[in-house]
C-alpha distance (Angstrom), angle and dihedral (degrees) to the residues before:
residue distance angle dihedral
X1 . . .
X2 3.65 . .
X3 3.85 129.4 .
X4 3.73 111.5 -155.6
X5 3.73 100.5 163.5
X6 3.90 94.3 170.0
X7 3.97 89.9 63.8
X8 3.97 112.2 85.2
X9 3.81 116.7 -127.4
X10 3.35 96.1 -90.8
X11 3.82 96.6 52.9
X12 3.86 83.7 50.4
X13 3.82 85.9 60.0
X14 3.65 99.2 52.0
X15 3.47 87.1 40.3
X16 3.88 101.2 59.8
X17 3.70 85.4 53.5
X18 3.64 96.1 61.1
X19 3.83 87.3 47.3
X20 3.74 90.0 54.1
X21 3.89 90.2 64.2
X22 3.97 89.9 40.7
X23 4.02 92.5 48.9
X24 4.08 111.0 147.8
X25 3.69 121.2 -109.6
X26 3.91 93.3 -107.3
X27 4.08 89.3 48.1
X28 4.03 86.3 45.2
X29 3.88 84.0 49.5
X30 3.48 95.0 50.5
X31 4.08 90.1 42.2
X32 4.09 85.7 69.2
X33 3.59 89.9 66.6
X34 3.64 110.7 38.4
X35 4.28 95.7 37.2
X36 3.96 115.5 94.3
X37 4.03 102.2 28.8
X38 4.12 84.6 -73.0
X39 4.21 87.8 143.3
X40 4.10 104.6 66.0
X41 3.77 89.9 -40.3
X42 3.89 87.0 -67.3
X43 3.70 121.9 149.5
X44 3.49 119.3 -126.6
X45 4.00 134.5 -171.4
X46 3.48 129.4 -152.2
X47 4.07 125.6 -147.0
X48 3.73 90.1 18.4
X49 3.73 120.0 176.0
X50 4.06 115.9 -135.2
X51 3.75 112.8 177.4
X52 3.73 113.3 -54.4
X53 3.99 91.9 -16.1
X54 3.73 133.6 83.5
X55 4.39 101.1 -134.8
X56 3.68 102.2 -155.9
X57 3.96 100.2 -143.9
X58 4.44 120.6 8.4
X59 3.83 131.7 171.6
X60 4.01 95.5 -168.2
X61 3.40 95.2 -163.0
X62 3.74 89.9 77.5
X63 3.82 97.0 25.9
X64 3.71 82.6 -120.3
X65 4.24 109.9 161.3
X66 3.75 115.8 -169.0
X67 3.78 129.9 -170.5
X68 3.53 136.9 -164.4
X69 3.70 105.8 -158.0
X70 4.20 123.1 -167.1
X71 3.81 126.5 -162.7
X72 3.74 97.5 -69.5
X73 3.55 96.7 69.7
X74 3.80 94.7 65.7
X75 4.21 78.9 75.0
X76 3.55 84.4 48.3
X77 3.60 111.6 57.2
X78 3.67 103.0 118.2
X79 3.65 90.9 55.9
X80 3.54 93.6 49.5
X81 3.59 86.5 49.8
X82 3.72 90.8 57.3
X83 3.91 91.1 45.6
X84 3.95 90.5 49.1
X85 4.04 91.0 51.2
X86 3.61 94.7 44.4
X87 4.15 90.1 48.3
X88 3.68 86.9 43.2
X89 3.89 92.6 53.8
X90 3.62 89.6 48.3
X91 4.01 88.8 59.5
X92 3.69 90.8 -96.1
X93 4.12 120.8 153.3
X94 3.81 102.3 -152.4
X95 3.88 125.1 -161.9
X96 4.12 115.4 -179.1
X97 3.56 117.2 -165.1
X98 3.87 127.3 171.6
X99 3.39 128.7 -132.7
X100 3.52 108.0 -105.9
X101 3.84 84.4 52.2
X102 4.20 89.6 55.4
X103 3.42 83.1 46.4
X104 3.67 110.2 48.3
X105 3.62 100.1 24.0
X106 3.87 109.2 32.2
X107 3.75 90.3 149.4
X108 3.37 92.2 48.9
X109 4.01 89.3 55.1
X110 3.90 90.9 43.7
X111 3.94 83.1 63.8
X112 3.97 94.2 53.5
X113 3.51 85.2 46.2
X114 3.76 97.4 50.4
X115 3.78 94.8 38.1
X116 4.02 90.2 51.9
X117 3.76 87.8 48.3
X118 3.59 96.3 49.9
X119 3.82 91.3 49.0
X120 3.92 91.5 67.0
């Protein structure tokens, strides 16, 4: 998830759609699973803009946010913080996963998924 707060809403728009042609191998990975209603016949969207943030993965339906975070966001934890409580105060649930997790353990991620799912 990005945070470019400088860039007006529309420029957020256009520029989730340019990330959804650039997505990461783990966040492609991840895409597999979660495209075509293949998680409880939910739909799911990828690159998804949500105020002044980028989300990387959302099924709306269950105001569900999930990111796929690689090594730069250990430097970027208070931001993600204040991304997470501003999601959260919107009525977001968010799950963060990093890549080598998606990667390595994508059934292990499928059951965080499912389990936050079947929580709502």
């Amino acid at each position: 998830m990005f945070n470019y707060a400088q860039n007006s809403t529309s420029n957020t728009k256009s520029f989730s759609r340019k990330l959804r042609s650039e997505m990461t191998v783990a966040e492609l990975h991840l895409w597999q699973y979660l495209r075509m209603r293949q998680v409880l016949g939910l739909k799911f969207r990828r690159q998804h803009p949500a105020g002044k943030y980028i989300l990387d993965f959302v099924c709306i339906e269950e105001k569900l946010a999930i990111e796929v975070d690689g090594g730069q966001h250990s430097e970027m934890q208070n931001q993600d913080s204040e991304r997470t409580a501003w999601l959260e105060a919107q009525g977001w649930k968010v799950l963060r996963f990093w890549n080598n997790e998606v990667l390595q353990n994508a059934e292990g991620v499928l059951e965080r998924i499912y389990n936050a799912l079947s929580k709502n």
